[in-house]
MARKE-112081 format. One record per residue: x, y, z of N, C-alpha, C in turn; residue number from 0. Coordinates in Angstrom, 1 decimal. Example, Ala and Ser with C-alpha at 12.3 -4.5 7.8 and 13.67 -1.06 7.14 Angstrom:
REM residues 2
    n_xx    n_yy    n_zz   ca_xx   ca_yy   ca_zz    c_xx    c_yy    c_zz  num
    13.2    -5.7     7.8    12.3    -4.5     7.8    13.2    -3.3     7.8    0
    12.8    -2.2     7.1    13.7    -1.1     7.1    12.9     0.0     7.9    1
END
This chain:
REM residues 263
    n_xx    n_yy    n_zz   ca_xx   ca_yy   ca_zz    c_xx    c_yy    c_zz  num
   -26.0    79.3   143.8   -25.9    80.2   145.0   -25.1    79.6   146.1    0
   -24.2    80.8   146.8   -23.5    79.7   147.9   -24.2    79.6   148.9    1
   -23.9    78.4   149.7   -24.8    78.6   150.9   -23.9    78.8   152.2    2
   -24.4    78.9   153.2   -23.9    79.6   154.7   -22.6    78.9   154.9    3
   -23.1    77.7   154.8   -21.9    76.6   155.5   -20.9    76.8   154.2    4
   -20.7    76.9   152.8   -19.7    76.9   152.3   -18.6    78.8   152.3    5
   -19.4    79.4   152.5   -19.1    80.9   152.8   -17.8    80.5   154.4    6
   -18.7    79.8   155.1   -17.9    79.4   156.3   -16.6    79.0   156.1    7
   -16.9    77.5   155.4   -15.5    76.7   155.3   -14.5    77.5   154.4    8
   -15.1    78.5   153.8   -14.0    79.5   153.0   -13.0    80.0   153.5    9
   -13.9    80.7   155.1   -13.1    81.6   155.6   -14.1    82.9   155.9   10
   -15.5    83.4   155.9   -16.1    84.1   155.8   -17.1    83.9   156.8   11
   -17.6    85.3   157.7   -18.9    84.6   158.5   -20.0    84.8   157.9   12
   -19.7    86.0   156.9   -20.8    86.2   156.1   -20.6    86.7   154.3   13
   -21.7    86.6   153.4   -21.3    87.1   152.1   -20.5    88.3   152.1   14
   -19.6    88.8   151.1   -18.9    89.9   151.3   -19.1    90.7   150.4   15
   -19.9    90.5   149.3   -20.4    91.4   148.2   -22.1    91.3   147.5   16
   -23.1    90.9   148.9   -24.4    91.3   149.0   -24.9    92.8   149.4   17
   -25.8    92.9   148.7   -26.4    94.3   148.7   -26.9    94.6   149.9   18
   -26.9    94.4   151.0   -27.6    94.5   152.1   -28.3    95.7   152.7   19
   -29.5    95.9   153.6   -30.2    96.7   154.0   -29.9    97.6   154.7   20
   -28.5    97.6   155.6   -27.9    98.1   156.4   -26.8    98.1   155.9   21
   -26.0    99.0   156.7   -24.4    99.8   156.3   -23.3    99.0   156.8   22
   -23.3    97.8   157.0   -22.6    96.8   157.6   -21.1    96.9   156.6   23
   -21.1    97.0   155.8   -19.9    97.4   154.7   -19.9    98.4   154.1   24
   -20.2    99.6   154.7   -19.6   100.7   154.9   -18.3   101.0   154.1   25
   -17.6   101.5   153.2   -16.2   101.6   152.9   -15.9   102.9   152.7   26
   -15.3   103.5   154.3   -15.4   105.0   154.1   -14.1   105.7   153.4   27
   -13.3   104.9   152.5   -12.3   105.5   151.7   -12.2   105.8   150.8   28
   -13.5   105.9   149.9   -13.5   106.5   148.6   -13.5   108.1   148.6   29
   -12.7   108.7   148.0   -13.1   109.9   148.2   -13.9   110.8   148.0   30
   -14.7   110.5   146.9   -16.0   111.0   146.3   -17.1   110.9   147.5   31
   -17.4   109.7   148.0   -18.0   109.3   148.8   -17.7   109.8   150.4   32
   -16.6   110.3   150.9   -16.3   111.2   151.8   -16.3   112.3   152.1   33
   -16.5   112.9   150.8   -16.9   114.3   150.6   -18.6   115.0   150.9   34
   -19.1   113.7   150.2   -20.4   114.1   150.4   -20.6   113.8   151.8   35
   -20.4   112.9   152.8   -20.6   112.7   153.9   -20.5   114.3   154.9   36
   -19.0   114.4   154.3   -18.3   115.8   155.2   -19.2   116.9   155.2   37
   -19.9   117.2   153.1   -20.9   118.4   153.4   -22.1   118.1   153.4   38
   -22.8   116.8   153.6   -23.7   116.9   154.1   -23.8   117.1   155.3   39
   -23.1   116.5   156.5   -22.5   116.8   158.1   -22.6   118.5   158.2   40
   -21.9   119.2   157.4   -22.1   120.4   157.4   -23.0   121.5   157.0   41
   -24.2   120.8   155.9   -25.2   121.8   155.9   -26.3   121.1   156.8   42
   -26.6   120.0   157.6   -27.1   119.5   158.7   -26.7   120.5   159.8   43
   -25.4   121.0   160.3   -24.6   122.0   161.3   -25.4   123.6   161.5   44
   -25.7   124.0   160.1   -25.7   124.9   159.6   -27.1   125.5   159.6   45
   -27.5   126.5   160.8   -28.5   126.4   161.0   -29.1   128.3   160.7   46
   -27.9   129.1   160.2   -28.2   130.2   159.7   -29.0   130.6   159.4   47
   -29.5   130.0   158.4   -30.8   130.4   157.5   -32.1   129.2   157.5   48
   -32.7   129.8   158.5   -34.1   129.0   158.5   -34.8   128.4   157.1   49
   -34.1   128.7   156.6   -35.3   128.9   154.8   -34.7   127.3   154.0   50
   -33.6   127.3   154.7   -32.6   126.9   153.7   -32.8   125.3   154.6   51
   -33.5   124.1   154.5   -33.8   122.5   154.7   -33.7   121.8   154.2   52
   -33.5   121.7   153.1   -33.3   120.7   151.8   -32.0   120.8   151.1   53
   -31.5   119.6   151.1   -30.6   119.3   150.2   -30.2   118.6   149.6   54
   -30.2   118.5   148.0   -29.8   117.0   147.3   -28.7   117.2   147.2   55
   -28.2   115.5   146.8   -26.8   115.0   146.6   -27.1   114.1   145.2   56
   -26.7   114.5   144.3   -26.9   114.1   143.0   -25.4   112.9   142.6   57
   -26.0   112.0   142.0   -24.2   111.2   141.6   -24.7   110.2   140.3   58
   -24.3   109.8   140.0   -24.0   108.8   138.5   -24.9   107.6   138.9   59
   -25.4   106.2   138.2   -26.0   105.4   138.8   -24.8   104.2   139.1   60
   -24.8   103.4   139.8   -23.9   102.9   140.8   -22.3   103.3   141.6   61
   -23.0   104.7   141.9   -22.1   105.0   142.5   -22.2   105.2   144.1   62
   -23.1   104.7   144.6   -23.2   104.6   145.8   -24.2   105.5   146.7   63
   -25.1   105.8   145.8   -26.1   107.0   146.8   -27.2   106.1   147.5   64
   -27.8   104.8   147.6   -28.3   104.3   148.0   -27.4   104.1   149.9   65
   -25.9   103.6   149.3   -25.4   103.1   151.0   -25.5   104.9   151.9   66
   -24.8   105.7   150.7   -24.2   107.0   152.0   -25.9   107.4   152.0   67
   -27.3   107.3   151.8   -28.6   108.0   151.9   -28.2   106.7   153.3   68
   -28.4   105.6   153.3   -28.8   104.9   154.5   -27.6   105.3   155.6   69
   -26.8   105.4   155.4   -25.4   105.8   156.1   -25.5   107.3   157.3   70
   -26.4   107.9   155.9   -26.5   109.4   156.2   -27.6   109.4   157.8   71
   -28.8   108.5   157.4   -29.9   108.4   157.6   -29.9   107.5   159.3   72
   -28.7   106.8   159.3   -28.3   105.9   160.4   -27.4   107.0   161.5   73
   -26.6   107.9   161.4   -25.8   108.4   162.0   -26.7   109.6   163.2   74
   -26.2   109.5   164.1   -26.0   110.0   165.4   -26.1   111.9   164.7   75
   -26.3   112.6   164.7   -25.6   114.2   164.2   -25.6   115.1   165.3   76
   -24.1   115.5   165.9   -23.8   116.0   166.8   -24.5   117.4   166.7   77
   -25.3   118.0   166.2   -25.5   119.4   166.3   -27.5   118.9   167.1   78
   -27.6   117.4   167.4   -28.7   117.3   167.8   -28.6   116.3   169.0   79
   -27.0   116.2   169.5   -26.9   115.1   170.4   -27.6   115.8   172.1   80
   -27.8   116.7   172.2   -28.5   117.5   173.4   -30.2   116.8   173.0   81
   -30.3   116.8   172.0   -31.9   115.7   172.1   -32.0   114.1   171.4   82
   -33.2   114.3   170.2   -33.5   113.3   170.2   -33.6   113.4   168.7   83
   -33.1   112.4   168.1   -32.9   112.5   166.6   -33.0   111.4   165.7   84
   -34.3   111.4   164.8   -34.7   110.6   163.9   -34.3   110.4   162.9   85
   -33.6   110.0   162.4   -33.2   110.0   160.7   -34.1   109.1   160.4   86
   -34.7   109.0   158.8   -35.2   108.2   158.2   -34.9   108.3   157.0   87
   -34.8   106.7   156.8   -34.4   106.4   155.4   -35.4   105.9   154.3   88
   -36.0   106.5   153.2   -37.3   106.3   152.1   -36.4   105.8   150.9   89
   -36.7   104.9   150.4   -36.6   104.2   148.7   -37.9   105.0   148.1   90
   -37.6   105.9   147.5   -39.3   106.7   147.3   -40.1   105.5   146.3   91
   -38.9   104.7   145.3   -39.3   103.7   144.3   -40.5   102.7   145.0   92
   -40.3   103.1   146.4   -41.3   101.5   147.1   -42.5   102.8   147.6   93
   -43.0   104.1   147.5   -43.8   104.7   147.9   -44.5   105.2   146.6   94
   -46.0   104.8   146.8   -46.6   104.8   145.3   -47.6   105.9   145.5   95
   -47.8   106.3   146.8   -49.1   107.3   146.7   -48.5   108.1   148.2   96
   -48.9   109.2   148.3   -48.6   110.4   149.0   -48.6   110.0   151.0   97
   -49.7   109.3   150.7   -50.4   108.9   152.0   -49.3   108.0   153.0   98
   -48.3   107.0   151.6   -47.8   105.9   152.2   -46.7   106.8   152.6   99
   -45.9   107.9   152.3   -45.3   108.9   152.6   -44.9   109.1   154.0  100
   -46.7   109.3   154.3   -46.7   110.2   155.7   -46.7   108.9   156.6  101
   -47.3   108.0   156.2   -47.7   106.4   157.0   -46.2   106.1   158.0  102
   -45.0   106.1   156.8   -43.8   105.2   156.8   -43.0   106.7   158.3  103
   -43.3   107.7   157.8   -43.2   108.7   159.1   -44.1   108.4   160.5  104
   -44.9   108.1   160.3   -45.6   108.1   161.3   -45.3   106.7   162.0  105
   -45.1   105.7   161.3   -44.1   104.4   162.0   -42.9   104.2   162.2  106
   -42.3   105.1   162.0   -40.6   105.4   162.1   -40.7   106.4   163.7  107
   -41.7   107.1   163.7   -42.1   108.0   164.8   -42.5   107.5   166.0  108
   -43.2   106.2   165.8   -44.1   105.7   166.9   -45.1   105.9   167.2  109
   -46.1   106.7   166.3   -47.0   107.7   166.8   -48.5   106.8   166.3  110
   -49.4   107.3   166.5   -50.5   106.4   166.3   -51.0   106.5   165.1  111
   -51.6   105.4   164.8   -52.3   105.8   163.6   -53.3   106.6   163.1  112
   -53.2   107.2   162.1   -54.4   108.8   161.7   -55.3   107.9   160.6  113
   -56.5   108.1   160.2   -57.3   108.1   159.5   -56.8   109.1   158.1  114
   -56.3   110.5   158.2   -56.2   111.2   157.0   -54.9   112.2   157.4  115
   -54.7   112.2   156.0   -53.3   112.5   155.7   -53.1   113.9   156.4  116
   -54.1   115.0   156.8   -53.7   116.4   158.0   -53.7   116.0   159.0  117
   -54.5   114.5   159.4   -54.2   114.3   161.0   -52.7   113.6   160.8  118
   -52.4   113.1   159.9   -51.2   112.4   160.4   -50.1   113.7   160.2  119
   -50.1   114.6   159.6   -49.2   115.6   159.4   -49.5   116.6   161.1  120
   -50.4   116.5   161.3   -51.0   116.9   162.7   -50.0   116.9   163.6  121
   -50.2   115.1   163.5   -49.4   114.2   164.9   -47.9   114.4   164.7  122
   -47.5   114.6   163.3   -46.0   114.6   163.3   -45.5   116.1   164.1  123
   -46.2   116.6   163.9   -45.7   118.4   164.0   -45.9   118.1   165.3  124
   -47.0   117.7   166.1   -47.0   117.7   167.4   -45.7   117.3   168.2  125
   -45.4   115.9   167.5   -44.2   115.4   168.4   -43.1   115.4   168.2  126
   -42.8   116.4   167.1   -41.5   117.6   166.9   -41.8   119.0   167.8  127
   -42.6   119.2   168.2   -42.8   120.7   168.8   -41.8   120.7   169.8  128
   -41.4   119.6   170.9   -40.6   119.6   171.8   -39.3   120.1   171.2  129
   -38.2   121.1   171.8   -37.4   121.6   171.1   -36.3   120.5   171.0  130
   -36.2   119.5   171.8   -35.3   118.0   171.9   -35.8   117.3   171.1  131
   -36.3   117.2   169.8   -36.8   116.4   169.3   -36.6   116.9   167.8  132
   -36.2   116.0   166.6   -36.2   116.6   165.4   -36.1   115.4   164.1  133
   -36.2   116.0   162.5   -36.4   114.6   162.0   -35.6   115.0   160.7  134
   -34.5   114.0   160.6   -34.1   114.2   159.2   -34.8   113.1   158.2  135
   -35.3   113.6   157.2   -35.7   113.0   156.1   -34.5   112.7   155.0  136
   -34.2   111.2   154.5   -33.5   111.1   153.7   -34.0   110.4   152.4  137
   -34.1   111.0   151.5   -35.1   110.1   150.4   -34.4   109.9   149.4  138
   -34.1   108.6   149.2   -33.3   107.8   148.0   -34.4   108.2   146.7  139
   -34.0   108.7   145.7   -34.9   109.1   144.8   -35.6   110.2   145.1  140
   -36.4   110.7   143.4   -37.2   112.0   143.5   -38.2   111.6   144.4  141
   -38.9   112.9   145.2   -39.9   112.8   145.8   -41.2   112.5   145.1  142
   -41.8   111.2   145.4   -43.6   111.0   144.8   -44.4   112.1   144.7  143
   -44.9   112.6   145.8   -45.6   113.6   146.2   -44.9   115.1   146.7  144
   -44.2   116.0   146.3   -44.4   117.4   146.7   -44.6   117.8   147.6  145
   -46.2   118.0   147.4   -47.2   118.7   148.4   -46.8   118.5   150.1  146
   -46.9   117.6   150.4   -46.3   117.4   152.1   -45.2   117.4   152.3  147
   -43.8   117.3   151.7   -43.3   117.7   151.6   -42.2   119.0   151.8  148
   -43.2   120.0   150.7   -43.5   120.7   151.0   -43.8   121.4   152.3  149
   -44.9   121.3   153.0   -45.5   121.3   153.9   -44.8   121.3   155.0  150
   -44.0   120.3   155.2   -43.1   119.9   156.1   -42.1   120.8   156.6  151
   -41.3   121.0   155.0   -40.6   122.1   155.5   -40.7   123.7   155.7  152
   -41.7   124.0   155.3   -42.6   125.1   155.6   -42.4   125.1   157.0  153
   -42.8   123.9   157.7   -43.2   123.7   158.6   -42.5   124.4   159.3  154
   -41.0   123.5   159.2   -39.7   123.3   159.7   -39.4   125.0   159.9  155
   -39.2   125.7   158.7   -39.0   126.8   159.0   -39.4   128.2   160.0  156
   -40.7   127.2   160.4   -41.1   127.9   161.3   -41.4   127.7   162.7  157
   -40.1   126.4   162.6   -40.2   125.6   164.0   -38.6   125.0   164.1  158
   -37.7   126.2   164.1   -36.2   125.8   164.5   -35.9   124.8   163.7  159
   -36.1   125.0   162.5   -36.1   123.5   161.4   -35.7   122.5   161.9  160
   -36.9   122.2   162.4   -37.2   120.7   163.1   -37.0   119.6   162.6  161
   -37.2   120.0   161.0   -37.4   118.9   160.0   -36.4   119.3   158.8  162
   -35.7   118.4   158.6   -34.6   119.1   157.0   -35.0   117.5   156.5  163
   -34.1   117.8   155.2   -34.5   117.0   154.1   -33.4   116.7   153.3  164
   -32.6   115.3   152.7   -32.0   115.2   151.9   -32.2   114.0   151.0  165
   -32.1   114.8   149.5   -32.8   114.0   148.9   -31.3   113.4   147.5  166
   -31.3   112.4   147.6   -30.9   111.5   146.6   -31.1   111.4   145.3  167
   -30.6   112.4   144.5   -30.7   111.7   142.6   -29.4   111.2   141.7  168
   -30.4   110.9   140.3   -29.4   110.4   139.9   -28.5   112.0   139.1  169
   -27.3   112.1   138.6   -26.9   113.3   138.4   -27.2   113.1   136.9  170
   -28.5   114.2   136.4   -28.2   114.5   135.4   -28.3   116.2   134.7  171
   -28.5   116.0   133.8   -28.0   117.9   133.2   -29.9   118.3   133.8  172
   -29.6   119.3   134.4   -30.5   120.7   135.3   -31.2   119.5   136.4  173
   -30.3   118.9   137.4   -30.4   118.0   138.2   -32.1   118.6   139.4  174
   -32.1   119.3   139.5   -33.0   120.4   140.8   -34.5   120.6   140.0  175
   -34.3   120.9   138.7   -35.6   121.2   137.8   -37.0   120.5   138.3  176
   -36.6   118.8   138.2   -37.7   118.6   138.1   -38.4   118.4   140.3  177
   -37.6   119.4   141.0   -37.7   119.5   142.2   -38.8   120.4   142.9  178
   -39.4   121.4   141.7   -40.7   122.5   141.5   -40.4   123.3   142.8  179
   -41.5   123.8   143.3   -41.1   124.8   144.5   -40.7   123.8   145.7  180
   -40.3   123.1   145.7   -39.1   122.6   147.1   -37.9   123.2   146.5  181
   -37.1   124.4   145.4   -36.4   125.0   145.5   -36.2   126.1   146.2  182
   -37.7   126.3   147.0   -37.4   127.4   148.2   -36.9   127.0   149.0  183
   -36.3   125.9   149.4   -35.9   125.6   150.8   -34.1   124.7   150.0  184
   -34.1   124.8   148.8   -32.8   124.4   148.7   -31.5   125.1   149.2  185
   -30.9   124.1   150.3   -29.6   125.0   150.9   -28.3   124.3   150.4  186
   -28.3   123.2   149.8   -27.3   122.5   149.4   -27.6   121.7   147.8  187
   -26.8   121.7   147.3   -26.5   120.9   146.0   -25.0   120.4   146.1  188
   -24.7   119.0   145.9   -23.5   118.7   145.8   -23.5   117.4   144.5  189
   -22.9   117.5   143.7   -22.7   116.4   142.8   -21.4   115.2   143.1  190
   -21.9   114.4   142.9   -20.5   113.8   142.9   -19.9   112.9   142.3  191
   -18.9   112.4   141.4   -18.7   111.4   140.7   -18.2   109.9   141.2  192
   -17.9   109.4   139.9   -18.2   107.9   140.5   -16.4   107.6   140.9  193
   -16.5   106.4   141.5   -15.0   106.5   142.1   -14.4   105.5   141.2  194
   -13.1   106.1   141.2   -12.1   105.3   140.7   -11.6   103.5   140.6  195
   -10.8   103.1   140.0   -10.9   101.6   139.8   -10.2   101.4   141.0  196
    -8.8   102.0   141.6    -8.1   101.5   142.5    -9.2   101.6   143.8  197
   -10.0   102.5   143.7   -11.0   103.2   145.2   -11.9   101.5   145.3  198
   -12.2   100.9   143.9   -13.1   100.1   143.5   -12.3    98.5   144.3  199
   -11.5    98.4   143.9   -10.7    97.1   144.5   -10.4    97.4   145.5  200
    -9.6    98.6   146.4    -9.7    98.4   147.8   -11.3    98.1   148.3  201
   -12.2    98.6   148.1   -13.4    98.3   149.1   -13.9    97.1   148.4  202
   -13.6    95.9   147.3   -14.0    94.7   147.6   -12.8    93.9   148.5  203
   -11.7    94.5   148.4   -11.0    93.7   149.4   -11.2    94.2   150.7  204
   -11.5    95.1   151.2   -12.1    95.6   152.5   -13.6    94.9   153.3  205
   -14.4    94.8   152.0   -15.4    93.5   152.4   -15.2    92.4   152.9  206
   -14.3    92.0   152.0   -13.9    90.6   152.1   -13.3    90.7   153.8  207
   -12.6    91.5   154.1   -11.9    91.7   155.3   -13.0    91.4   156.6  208
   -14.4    92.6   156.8   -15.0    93.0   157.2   -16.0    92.2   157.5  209
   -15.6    91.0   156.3   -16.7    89.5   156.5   -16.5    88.7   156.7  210
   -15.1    88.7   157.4   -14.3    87.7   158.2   -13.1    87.0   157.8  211
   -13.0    87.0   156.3   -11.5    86.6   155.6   -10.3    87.2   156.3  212
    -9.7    86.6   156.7    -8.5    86.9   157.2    -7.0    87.3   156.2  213
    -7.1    86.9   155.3    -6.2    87.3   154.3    -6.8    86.7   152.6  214
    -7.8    87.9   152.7    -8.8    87.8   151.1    -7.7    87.8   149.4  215
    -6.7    88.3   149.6    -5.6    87.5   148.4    -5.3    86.3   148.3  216
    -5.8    85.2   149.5    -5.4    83.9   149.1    -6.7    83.2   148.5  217
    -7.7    84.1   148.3    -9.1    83.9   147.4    -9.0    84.7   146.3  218
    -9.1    86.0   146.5    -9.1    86.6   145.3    -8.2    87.5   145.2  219
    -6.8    87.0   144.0    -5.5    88.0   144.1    -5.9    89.1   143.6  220
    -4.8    89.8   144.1    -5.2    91.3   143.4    -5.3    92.0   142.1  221
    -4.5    90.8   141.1    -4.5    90.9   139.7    -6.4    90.7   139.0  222
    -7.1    89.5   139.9    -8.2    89.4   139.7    -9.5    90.9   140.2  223
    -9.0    91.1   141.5    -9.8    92.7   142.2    -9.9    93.7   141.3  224
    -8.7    93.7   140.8    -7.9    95.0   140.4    -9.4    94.8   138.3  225
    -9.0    93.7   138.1    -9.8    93.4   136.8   -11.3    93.3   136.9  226
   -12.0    93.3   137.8   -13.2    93.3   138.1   -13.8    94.2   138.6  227
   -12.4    94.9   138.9   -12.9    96.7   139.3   -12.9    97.5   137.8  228
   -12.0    97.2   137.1   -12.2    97.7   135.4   -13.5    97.3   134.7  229
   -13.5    96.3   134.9   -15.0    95.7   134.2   -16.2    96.4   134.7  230
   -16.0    97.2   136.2   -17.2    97.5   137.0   -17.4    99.2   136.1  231
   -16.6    99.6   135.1   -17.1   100.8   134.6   -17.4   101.6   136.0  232
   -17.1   101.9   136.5   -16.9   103.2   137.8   -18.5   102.9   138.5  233
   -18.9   101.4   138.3   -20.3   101.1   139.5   -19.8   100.3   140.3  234
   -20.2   100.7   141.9   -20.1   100.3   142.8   -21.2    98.8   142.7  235
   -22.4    99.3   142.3   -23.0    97.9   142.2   -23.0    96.9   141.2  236
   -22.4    97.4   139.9   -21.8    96.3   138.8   -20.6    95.5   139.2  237
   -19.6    96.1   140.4   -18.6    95.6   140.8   -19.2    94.6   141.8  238
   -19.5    94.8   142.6   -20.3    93.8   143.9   -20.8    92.5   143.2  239
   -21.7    93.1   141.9   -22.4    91.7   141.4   -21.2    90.7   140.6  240
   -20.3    91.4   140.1   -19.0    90.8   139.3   -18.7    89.5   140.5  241
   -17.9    90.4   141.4   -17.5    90.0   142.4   -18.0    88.6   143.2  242
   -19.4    88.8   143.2   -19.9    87.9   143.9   -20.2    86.8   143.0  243
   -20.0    86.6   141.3   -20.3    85.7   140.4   -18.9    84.9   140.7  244
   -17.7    85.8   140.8   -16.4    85.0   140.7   -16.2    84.6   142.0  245
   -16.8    85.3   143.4   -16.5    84.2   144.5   -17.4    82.9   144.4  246
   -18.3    83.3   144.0   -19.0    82.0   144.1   -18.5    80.7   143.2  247
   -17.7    81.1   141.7   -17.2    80.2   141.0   -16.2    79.7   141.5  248
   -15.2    80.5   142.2   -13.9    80.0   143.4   -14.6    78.7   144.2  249
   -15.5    79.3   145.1   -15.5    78.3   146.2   -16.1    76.9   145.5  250
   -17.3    76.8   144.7   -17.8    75.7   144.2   -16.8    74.6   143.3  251
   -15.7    75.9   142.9   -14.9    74.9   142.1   -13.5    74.6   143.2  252
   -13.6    75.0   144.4   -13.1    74.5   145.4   -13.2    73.5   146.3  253
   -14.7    73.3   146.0   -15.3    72.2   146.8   -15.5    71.1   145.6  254
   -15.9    71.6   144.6   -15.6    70.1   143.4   -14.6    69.4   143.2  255
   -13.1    70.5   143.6   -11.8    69.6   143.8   -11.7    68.4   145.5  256
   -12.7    69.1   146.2   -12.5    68.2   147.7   -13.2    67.4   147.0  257
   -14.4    66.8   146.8   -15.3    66.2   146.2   -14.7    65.3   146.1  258
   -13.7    65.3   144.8   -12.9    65.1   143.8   -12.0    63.8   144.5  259
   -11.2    64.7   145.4   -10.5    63.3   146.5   -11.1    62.7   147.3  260
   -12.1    62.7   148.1   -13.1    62.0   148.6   -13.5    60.6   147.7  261
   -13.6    60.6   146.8   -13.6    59.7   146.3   -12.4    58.4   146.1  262
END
């Protein structure tokens, strides 16, 4: 594993191909990946049809629906900049029962703690009621529970959809099926595929940039990028992990040659 201080002497203030919790490496030039941003921005806008709060974005597995859900989930949305706007971001994989659902809303909210799952659905609706106030839900993965859900945007519909919903899968054949009646409130479907090898080596050289390398070809040439983006099979996260096996082999065998003369 590298450690801080050799990432440093590299040339780096920080790792440039860690999975991190935040959108810090962002790489908004893929095109796949731009697209979905633009129409999810737009069925967020789109306030026509009250019925219509939910929307999945379906894509391939490492192709990036974890960063644009947190991306999505992080952003400002001008159709709510006159108030107050919560995006939240759920890994449903880390929510195992219904209850922790409403919990992780209710601490993203500020609101106090409920004893049972209608008082805390209670308190949420309460402090949406203000018409400045609203909550996008973004759920990395199928939804655990339904039912609230559900509920929610029922809710929404009948409160200036206060509450929309976008939900994250993986894309496969009858992608919505196993979504049951949260198809009443579907206003968006967008699939999207995985990005190309050249899309793949610019955004690890754009990391590299973003993490403080000042000129990332005198680490890793482009003949190397360009081959580790092939190998990455069209995943964004098989590429990153590539990536980060061969920077780390660079620097250690960089520092074995200083070593080396030191002696």
């Amino acid at each position: 594993m590298i450690k801080t201080t050799d990432l440093i002497k590299a040339g780096f203030l920080e790792h440039p191909f860690l999975r991190y919790v935040d959108t810090r490496f962002f790489f908004p030039h893929i095109a796949e990946q731009r697209k979905v941003l633009e129409v999810a921005y737009s069925f967020l806008l789109d306030d026509r049809d009250p019925q219509k709060n939910l929307g999945v974005i379906a894509g391939p597995v490492g192709a990036g629906k974890t960063m644009l859900a947190q991306k999505l989930a992080s952003m400002v949305h001008p159709q709510l900049a006159m108030g107050s706007t919560h995006g939240l971001y759920i890994n449903t994989n880390n929510i195992t029962e219904p209850r922790h659902f409403l919990m992780t809303v209710i601490d993203a909210l500020g609101l106090p703690l409920s004893r049972s799952n209608s008082d805390r659905l209670n308190s949420i609706y309460a402090f949406l009621k203000r018409p400045d106030r609203s909550l996008l839900l973004v759920l990395d993965g199928p939804p655990v529970d339904q039912e609230y859900l559900y509920g929610m945007l029922q809710w929404s519909v009948e409160n200036n959809k206060s509450i929309k919903a976008l939900v994250f899968l993986q894309d496969l054949f009858d992608t919505t099926a196993n979504l049951g009646d949260l198809n009443t409130f579907l206003g968006l479907y967008h699939p999207f595929r995985a990005p190309e090898v050249q899309e793949i080596a610019n955004m690890l050289y754009s990391r590299c940039k973003m993490a403080g390398l000042t000129n990332p070809l005198n680490l890793l040439d482009e003949k190397k990028i360009l081959e580790i983006s092939a190998a990455a099979h069209a995943s964004l996260s098989t590429a990153l992990s590539l990536a980060a096996d061969y920077l780390e082999t660079v620097i250690l065998n960089k520092l074995n040659r200083l070593a080396i003369m030191d002696i």
